[in-house]
C-alpha positions as CSV (number, residue, x, y, z in Angstrom):
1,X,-0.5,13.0,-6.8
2,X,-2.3,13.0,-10.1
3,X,-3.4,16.2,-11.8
4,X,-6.8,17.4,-10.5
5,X,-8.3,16.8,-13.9
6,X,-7.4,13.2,-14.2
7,X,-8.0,12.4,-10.3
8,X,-11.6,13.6,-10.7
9,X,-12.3,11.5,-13.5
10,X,-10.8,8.3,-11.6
11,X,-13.0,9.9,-8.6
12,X,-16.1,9.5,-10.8
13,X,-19.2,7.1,-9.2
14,X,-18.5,3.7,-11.3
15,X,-21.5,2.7,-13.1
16,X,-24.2,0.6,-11.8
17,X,-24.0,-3.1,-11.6
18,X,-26.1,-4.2,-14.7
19,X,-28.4,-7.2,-14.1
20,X,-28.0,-8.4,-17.6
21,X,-24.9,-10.2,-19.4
22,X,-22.9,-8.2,-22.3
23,X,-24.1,-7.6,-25.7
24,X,-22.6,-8.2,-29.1
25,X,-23.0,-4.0,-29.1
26,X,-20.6,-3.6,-26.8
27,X,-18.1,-0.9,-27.8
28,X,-14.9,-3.1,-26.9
29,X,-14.6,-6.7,-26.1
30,X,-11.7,-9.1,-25.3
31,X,-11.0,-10.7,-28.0
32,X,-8.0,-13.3,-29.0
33,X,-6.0,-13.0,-32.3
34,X,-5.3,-15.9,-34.7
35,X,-3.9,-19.0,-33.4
36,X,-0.7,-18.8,-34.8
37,X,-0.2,-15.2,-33.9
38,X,-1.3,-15.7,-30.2
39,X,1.6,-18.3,-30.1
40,X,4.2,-16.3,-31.5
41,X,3.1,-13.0,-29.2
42,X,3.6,-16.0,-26.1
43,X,6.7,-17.3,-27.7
44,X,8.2,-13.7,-27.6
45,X,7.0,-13.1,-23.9
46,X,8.6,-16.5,-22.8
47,X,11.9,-15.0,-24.1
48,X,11.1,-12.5,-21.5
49,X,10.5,-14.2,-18.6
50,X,13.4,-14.1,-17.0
51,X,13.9,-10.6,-16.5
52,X,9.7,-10.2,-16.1
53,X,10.3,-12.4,-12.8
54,X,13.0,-10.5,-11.5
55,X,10.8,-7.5,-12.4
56,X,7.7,-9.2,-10.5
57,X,10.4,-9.3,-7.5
58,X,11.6,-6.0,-7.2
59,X,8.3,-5.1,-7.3
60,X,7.2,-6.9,-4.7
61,X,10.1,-6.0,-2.5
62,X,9.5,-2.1,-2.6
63,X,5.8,-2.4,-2.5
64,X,5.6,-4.8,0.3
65,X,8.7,-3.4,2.3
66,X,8.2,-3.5,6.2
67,X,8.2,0.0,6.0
68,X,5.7,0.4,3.6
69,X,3.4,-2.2,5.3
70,X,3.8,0.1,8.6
71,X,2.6,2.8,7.0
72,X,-0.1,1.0,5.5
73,X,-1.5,-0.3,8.9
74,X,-1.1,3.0,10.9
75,X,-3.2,4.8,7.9
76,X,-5.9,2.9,9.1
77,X,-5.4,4.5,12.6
78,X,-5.0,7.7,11.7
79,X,-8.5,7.5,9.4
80,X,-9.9,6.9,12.9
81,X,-8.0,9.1,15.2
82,X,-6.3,12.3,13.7
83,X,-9.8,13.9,13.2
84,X,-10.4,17.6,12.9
85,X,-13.6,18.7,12.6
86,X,-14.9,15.6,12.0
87,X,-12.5,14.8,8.8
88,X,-8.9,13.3,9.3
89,X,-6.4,15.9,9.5
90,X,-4.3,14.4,6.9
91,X,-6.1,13.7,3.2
92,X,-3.9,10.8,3.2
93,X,-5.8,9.2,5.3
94,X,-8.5,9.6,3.4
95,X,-7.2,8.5,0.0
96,X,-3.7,7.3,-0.3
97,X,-1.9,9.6,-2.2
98,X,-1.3,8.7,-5.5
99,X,1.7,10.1,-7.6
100,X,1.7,12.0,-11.1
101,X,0.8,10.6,-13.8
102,X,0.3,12.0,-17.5
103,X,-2.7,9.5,-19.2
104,X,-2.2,11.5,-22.3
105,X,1.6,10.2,-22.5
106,X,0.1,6.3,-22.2
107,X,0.1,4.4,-25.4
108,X,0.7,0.9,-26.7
109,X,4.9,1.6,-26.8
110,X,4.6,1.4,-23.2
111,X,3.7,-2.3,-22.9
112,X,6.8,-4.4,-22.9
113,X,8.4,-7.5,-22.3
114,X,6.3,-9.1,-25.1
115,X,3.0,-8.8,-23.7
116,X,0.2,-8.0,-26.7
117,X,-1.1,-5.2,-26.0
118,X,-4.4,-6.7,-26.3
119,X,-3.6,-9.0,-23.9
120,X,-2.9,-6.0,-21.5
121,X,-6.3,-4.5,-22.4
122,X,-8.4,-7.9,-22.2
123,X,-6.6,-8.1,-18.1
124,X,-7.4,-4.6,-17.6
125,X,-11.1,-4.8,-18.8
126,X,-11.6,-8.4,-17.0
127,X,-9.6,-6.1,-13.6
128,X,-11.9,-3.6,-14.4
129,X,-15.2,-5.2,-14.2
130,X,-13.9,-6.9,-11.0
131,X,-13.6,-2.9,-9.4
132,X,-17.0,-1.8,-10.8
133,X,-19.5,-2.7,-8.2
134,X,-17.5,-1.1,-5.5
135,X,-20.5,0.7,-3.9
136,X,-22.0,-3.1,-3.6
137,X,-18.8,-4.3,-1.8
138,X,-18.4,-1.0,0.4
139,X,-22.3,-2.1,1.4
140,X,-21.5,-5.9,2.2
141,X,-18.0,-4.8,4.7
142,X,-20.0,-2.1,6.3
143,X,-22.5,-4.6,7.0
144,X,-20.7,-7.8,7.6
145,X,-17.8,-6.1,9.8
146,X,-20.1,-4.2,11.9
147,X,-20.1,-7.0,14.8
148,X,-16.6,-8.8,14.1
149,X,-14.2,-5.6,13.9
150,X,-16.3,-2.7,14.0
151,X,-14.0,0.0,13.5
152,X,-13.0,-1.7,9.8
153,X,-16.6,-1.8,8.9
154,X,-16.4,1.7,9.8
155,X,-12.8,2.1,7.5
156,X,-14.5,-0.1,4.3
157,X,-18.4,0.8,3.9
158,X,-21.5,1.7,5.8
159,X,-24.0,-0.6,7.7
160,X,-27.6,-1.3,6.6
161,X,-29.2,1.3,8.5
162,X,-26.7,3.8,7.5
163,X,-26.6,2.9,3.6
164,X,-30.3,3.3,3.4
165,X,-30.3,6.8,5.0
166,X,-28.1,7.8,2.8
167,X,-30.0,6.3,0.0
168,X,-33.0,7.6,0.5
169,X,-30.9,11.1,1.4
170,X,-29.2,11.7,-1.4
171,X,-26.1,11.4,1.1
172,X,-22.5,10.7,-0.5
173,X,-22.4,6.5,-0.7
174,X,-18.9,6.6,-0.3
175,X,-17.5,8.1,3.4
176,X,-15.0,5.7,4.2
177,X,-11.2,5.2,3.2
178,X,-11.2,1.7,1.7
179,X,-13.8,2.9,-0.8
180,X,-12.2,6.4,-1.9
181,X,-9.0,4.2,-2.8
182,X,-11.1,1.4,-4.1
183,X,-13.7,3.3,-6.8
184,X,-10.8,5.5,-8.5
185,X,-9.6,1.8,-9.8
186,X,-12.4,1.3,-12.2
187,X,-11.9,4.3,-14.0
188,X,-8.5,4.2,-14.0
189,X,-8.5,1.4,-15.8
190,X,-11.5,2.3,-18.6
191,X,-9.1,5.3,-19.2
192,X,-6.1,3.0,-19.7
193,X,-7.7,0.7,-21.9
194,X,-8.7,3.5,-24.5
195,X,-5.2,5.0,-24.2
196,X,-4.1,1.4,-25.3
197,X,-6.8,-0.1,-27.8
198,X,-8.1,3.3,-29.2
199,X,-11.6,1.9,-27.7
200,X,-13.9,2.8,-24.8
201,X,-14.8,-0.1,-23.1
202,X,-18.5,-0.9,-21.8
203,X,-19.3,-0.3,-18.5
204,X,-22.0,-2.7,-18.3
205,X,-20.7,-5.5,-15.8
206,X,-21.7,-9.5,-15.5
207,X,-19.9,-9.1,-12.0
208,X,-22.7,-9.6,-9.5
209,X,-21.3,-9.4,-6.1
210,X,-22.8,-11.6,-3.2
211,X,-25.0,-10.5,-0.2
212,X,-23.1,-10.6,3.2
213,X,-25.1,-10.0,6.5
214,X,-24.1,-9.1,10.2
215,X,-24.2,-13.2,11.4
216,X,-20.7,-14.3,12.7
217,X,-20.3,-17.3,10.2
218,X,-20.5,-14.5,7.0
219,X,-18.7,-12.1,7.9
220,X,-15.9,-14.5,8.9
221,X,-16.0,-15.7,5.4
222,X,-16.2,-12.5,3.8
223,X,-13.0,-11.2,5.5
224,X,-11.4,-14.3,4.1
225,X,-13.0,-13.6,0.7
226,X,-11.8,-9.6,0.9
227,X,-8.3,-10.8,1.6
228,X,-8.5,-13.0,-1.2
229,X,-9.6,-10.8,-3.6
230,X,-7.1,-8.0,-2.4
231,X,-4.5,-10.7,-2.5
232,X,-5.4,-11.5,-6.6
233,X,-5.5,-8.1,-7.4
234,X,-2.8,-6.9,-6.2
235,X,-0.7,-9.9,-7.5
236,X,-2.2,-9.4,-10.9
237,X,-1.6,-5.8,-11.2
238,X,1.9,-6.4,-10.1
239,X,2.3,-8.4,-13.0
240,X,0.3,-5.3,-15.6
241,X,3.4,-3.5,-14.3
242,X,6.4,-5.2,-14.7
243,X,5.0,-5.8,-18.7
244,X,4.3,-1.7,-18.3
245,X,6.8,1.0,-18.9
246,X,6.4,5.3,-18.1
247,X,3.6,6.5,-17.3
248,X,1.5,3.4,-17.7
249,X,3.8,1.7,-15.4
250,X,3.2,4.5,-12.7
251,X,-0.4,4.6,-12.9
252,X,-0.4,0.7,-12.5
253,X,1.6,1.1,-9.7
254,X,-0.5,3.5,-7.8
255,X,-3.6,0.5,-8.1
256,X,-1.2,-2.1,-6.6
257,X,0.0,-0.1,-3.7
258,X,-3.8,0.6,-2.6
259,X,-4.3,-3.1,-3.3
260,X,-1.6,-4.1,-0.9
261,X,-2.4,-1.6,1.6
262,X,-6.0,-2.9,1.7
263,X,-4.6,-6.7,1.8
264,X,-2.0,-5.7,4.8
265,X,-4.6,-3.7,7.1
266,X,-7.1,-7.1,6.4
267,X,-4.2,-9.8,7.1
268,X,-4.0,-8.1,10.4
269,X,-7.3,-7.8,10.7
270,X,-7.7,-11.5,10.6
271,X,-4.6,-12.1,12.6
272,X,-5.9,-10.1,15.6
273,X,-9.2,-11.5,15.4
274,X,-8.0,-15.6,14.6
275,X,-4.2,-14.9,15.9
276,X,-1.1,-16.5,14.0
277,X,-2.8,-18.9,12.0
278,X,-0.2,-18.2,8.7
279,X,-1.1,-21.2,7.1
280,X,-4.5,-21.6,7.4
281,X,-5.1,-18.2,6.5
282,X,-3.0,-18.8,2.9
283,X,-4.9,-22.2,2.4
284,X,-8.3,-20.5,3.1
285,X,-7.5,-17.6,0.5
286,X,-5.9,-20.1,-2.2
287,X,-9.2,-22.6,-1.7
288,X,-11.2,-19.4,-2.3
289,X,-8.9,-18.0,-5.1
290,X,-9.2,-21.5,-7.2
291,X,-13.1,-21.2,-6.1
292,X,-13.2,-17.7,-8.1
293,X,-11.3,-18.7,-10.8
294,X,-13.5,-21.7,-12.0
295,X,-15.9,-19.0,-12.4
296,X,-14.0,-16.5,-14.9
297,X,-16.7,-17.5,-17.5
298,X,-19.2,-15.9,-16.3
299,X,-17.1,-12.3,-17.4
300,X,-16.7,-11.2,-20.7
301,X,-14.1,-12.7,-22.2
302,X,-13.4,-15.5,-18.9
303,X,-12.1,-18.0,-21.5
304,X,-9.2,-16.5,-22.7
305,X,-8.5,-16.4,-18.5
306,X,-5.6,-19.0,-18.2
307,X,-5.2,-19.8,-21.7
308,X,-1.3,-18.0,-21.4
309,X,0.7,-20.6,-19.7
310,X,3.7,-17.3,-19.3
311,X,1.2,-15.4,-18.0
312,X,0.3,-17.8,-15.7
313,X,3.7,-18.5,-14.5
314,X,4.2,-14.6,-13.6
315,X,0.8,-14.6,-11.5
316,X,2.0,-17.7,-9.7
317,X,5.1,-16.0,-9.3
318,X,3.7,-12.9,-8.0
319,X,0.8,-14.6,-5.7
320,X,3.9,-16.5,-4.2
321,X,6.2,-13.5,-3.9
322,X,3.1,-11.4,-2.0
323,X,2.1,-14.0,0.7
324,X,5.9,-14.8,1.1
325,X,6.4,-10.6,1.6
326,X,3.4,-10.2,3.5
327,X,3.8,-13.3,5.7
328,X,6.7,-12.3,6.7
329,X,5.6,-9.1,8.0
330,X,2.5,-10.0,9.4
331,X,5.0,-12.2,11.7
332,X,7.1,-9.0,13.2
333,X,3.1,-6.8,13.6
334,X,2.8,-6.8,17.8
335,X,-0.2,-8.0,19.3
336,X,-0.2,-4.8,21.4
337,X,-0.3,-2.5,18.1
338,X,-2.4,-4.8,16.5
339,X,-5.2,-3.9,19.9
340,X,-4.3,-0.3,19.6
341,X,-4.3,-0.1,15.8
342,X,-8.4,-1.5,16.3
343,X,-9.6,-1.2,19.8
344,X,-8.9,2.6,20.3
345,X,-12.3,4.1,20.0
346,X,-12.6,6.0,16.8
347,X,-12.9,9.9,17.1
348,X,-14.8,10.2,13.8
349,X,-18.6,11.3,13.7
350,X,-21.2,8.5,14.0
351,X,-22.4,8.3,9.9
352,X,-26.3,9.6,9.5
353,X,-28.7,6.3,9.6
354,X,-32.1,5.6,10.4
355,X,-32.4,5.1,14.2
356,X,-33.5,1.6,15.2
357,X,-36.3,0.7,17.9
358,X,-35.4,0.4,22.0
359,X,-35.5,-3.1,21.6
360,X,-33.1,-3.3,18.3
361,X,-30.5,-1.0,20.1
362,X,-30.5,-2.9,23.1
363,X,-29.5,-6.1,20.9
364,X,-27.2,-3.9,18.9
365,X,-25.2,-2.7,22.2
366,X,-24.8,-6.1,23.6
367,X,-23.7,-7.7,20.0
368,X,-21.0,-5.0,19.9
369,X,-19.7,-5.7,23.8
370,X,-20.0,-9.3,23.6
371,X,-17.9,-8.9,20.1
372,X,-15.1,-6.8,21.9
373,X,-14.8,-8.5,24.8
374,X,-14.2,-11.8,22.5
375,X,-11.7,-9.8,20.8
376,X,-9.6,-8.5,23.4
377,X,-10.1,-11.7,25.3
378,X,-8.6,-13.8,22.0
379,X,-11.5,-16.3,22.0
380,X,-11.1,-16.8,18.7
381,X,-7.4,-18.0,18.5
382,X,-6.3,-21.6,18.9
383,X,-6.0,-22.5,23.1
384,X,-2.1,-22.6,23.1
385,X,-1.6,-19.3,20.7
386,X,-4.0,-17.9,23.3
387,X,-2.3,-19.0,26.2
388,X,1.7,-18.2,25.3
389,X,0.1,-13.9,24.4
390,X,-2.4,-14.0,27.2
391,X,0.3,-14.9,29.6
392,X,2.9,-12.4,27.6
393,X,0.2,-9.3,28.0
394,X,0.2,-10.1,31.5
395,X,3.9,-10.0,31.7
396,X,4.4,-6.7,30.2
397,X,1.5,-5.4,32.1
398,X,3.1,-6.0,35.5
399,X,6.5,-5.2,34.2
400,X,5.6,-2.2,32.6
401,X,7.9,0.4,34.5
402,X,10.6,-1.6,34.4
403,X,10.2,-2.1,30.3
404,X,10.1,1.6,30.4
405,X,13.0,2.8,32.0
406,X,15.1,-0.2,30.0
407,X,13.6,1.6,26.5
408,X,14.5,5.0,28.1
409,X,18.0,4.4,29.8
410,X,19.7,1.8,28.0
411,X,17.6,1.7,24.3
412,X,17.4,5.6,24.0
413,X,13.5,5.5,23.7
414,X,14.3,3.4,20.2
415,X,15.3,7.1,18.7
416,X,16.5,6.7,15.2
417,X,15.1,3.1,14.7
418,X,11.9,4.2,12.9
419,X,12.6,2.0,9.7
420,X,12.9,-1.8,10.4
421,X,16.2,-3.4,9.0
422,X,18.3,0.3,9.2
423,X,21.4,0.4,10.9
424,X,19.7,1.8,14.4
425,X,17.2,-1.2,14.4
426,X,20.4,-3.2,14.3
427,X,21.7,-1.2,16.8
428,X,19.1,-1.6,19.0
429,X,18.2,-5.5,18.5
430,X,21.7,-5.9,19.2
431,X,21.2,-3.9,22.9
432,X,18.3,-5.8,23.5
433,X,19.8,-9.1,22.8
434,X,22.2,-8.8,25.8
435,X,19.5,-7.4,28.0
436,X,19.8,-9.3,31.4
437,X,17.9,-9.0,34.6
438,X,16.5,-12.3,36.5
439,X,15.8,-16.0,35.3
440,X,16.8,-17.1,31.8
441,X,12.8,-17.5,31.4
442,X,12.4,-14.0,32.7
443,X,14.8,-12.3,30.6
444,X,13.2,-14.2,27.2
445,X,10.5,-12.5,27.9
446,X,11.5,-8.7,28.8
447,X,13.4,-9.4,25.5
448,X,10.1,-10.1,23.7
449,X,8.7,-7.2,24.9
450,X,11.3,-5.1,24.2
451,X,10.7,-6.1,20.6
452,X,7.5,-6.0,20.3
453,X,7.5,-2.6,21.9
454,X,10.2,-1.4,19.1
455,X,7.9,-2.7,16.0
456,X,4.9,-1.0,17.9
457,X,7.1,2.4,17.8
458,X,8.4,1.5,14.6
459,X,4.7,1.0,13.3
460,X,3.6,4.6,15.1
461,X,6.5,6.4,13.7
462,X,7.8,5.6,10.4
463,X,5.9,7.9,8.4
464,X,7.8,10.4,9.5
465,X,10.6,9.2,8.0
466,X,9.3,6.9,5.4
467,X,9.6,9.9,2.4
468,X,13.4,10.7,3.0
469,X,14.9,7.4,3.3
470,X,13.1,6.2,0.3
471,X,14.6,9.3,-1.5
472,X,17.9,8.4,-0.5
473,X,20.3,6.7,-3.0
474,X,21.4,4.0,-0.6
475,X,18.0,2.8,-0.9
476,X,17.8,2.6,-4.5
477,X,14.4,4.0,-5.0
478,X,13.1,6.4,-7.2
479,X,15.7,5.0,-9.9
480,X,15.0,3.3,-13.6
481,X,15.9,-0.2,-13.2
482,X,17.5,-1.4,-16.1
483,X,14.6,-2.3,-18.3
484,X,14.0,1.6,-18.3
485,X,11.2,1.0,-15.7
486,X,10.7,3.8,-12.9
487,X,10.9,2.0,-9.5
488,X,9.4,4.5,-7.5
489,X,8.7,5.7,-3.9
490,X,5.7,5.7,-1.7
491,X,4.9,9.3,-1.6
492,X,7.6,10.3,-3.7
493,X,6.3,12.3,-7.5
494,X,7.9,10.7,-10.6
495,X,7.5,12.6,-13.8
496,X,9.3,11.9,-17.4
């Protein structure tokens, strides 16, 4: 993790959403060089595109490894459920643990691959105003999730009740996981940007975010607009690091790897809530993402947005690479973990708020069972997604004890097979395969189960793991590629 110095001043509360546009006063603003020297600085990054793609890629692969994505999703379980005295046990679970970093080290020698370095500062200031109004969007999920998927408008923000108790309280904004990752970003990059430019950029924002509410119809649309915007951040960042080197690179890295694990805890939100709908779900975030981007000149310095066709290549690249990576994934993610990772009733305090009338609680109580029994019932998914894991749940349910004594007896209680594609997983797909016990129709199923049961023990038990086989050499992590950039761990602590 970072230095307590630095973390506290990415910690800080980001500044106010401003209600007027930027000024000419501003102490830094993206601005463009000369024509001719805009071409030559893309003429030298096209020369290194090549190896910036296969940068994008490796990337991509550690940071959106199954492994990683498990641990991801099962953070958001243990925010609710390891609780002691009324905090999660582990501060991981808090805050994703970030790894060392020295901002005094940054400076313009670590942006590479041809990138200007004012390029680098104009995406960082345009990423940056994007962060700012975090305590608006930590409002608008607490709000908008508390009916659809309560227990991640718990993880995200506070309701309405709740945000103007503490309001009016003087009662931390911020008590939730989503936005102690999200409002270190901000800073983060202001500090960057002065490390690179020599200039402190101006923390007065054009951003204004929208108002989301508690009605069914917004808050569907605002888990596909969060998923969206965790899906462009974290492909853009992904590109800020493969054009950053030491400890600009590492700092970078620790914003994309909250990114992702925000975009892989709301992917399967929306999967448990619509079920598989893969392509829908990437045709609703791309109509959204070109929606947003039409829009980039309403932020300072919007109209240099897209005028980089490189640049433009690597994001394209690296939004492809991410819903490739995290499609994939969201594929092998059991239904069962998916109902225990957000149906198990959360252990943490109920968050100070203003208590509402007999009448409003009554409505409040029926909205929340009428929500969860939609939920577990799969109301929302498509008739014959619903069907084929309706009928599935009831299969393992009345085959339970026989599912359990195959794991325990013939698949050694899936000991060893914590990490997805290691040699025990092999192992023990391999047992499964030949599993055989009634009807060809019969034994498809048990085999299902049997699978879905090892990704749901994979999902509950990788962490444990997670830190020594990404250590390991076989893995190739926590090595310098051969562009002298650190390709690190999750968890692991990179210095110089």
């Amino acid at each position: 993790m970072l230095s307590s110095a630095i973390e506290d001043s990415f910690n800080e509360n980001p500044a106010t959403t401003a209600s007027r546009p930027l000024t000419p006063s501003q102490k830094y603003r993206p601005l463009g060089p000369s024509k001719a020297a805009r071409w030559m600085s893309i003429l030298r990054q096209a020369m290194w595109l090549p190896k910036t793609l296969l940068t994008i890629h490796r990337i991509i692969r550690e940071d959106l490894a199954p492994a990683a994505l498990d641990e991801n999703l099962w953070a958001f379980w243990g925010f609710h459920q390891e609780v002691f005295d009324n905090q999660p046990c582990d501060p991981h679970y808090c805050a994703r643990t970030w790894q060392k970093a020295q901002l005094s080290a940054i400076g313009p020698q670590h942006v590479i691959r041809g990138l200007a370095v004012w390029e680098l500062a104009f995406m960082m200031n345009f990423a940056m105003e994007s962060e700012e109004p975090i305590m608006d969007y930590t409002q608008q999920s607490g709000e908008g999730f508390r009916f659809l998927l309560p227990a991640l408008g718990r993880f995200m923000g506070k309701n309405e009740e709740q945000a103007k108790y503490s309001a009016e309280h003087r009662l931390p904004w911020c008590e939730s996981a989503w936005c102690a990752e999200e409002r270190r970003h901000s800073n983060a990059f202001a500090r960057m940007i002065e490390r690179l430019v020599n200039v402190s950029p101006s923390r007065e924002n054009p951003n204004q975010p929208m108002e989301v509410t508690a009605d069914e119809h917004d808050a569907i649309f605002h888990i596909i607009n969060r998923q969206t915007s965790e899906w462009n951040a974290s492909s853009s960042y992904i590109v800020m690091a493969a054009h950053a080197a030491g400890d600009l690179h590492i700092l970078i890295r620790n914003i994309v790897r909250d990114e992702i694990k925000h975009l892989s805890i709301l992917g399967c939100a929306y999967m448990y809530l619509f079920g598989p709908r893969f392509w829908k779900r990437l045709l609703d975030c791309v109509k959204l993402g070109i929606t947003n981007y039409r829009q980039r000149r309403n932020r300072s310095g919007g109209d240099l947005l897209g005028s980089n066709p490189i640049l433009a290549i690597e994001g394209i690249a690296a939004h492809l690479l991410t819903a490739q990576y995290l499609t994939k994934w969201l594929k092998t993610v059991p239904l069962s973990a998916l109902t225990t990772v957000f149906e198990t009733p959360s252990k943490l305090p109920d968050l100070a708020a203003f208590a509402p009338s007999p009448e409003r609680q009554a409505e409040i109580d029926k909205t929340l069972r009428n929500g969860q029994q939609k939920r577990v019932g799969l109301d929302r998914w498509s008739p014959t997604a619903r069907d084929f894991a309706l009928t599935q749940r009831r299969f393992e349910e009345g085959n339970a004890e026989t599912i359990a004594d195959i794991i325990a007896w013939e698949l050694d209680n899936f000991q060893g097979a914590e990490l997805p594609g290691s040699a025990a997983d092999r192992r023990i797909r391999r047992r499964i395969a030949k599993v055989k016990l009634r009807s060809c129709r019969e034994n498809e199923m048990i085999r299902r189960c049997l699978l879905d049961s090892l990704r749901h023990y994979q999902i509950q038990n990788n962490r444990h793991v997670l830190s020594r086989h990404f250590l390991s050499v076989r893995s190739g992590y926590g090595v310098a590629d051969k562009s002298g950039v650190p390709m690190t761990a999750h968890g692991s602590t990179l210095t110089n």
